[in-house]
C-alpha positions in Angstrom: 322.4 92.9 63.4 326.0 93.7 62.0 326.3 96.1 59.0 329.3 95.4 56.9 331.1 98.3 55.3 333.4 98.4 52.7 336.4 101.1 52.6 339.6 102.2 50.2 342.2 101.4 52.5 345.7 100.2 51.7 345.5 97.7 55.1 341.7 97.4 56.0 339.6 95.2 53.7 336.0 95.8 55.3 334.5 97.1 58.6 331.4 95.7 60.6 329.8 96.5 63.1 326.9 95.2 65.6 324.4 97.8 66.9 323.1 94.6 69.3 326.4 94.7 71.0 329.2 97.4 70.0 331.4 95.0 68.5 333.4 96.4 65.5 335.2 93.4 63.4 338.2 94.9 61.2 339.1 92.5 58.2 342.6 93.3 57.1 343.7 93.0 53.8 346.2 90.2 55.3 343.2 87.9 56.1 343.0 88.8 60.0 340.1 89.7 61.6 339.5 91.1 64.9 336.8 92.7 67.3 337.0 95.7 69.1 334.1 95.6 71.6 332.4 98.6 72.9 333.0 100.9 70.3 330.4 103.8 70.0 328.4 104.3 66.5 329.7 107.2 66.0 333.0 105.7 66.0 332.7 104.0 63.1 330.9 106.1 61.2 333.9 108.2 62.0 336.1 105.3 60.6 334.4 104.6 57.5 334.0 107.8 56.7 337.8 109.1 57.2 339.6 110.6 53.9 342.3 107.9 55.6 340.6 104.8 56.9 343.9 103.3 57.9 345.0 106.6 59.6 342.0 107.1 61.8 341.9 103.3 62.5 345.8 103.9 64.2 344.8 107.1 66.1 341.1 106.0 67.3 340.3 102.5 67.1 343.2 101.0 68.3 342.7 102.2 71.9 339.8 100.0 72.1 340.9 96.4 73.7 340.9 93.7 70.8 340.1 90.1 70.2 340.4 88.0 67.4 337.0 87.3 65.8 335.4 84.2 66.4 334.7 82.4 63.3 
């Protein structure tokens, strides 16, 4: 089931994530989405948490291959 999670960032417009499989979707403000797959729990609540969303995003989510989401 994915959990959607709204942040205060300048580039990110909402997080998601799927406990079923590990995938983390990134909305940016732009309208792009992508996945991340196999990103750990507490990863994101890292991420969401983070005084800068956008910050952590660059330093710790970005090493995770990426895919644009599936409609």
């Amino acid at each position: 089931m994915k959990k959607i999670y709204k942040v205060e960032s300048s580039a990110i417009n909402s997080v998601a994530y799927d406990n079923d499989t590990n995938i983390l979707t990134i909305e940016f403000k732009q309208g792009a989405e992508y996945d991340y797959p196999n990103v750990p729990l507490s990863e994101v609540i890292d991420l969401v948490n983070a005084p800068s969303v956008g910050k952590y995003f660059n330093t710790h989510i970005k090493q995770y291959s990426t895919r644009v989401a599936s409609a």
